[in-house]
N, C-alpha and C positions, 0 to 999 in steps of 0.2 A: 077421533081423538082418543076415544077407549082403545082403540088395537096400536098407537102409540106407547099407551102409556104401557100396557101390556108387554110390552117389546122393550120397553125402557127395563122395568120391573124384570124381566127376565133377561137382560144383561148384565143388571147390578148385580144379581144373584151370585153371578161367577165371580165377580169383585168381592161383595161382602164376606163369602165363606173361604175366601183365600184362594181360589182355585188356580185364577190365570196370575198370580205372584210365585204360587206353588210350580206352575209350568214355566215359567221362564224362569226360575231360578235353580229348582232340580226336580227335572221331569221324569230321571232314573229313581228318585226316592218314590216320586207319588204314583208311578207306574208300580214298584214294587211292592206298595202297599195297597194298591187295588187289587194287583195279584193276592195277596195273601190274604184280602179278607174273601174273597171270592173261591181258593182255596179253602179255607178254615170254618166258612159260614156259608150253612146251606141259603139263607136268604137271600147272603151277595150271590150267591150261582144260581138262585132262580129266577131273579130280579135282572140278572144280565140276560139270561137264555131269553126271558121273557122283554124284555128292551129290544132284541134280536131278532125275534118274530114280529112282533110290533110292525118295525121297521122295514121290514122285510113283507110282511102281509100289504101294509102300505105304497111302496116301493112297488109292486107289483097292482093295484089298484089303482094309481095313478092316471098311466096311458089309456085304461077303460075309461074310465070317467071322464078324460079330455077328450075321449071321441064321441062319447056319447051328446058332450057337450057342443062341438063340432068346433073344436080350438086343436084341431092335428092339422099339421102341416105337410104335406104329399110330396112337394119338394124337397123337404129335409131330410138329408143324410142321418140315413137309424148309425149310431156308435155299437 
C-alpha cells in the first residue's frame, strides 16, 4: 500500500506544479526555459549533468544485478 501511495504522490507532483498542462499546451516555451535556466545558472547545469550520470551509472547497473539475481533470460534478443 506504501509503494502505492508513493507512486500516486509522485504523479500528482507533475499535476500540481503545472508541468504536464505546461507540456501539452506549449512544450516550445517550457523547453526554452529549461534551456535558459540551465544556460544562465550554474546549478540547473550541474543538477542536469548530475540527473545524467545518475541515470546512466544506473542504466548500466541494472543487467549486473539481474544476473546476479538470476532473472536474465538466454533466450532473449539483446537490442
Amino acid at each position: 500500500i506504501f509503494n502505492w501511495f508513493v507512486v500516486a504522490l509522485g504523479i500528482s507532483t507533475f499535476f500540481v506544479t503545472g508541468a504536464v498542462p505546461a507540456l501539452m499546451n506549449d512544450p516550445q516555451q517550457l523547453l526554452s526555459g529549461y534551456v535558459d535556466v540551465v544556460t544562465s545558472s550554474a546549478l540547473g547545469f550541474v543538477s542536469t549533468v548530475d540527473l545524467a550520470i545518475l541515470c546512466a551509472t544506473a542504466a548500466s547497473l541494472i543487467p549486473e544485478d539481474l544476473e546476479r539475481r538470476g532473472m536474465t533470460d538466454s533466450n532473449k534478443a539483446n537490442a
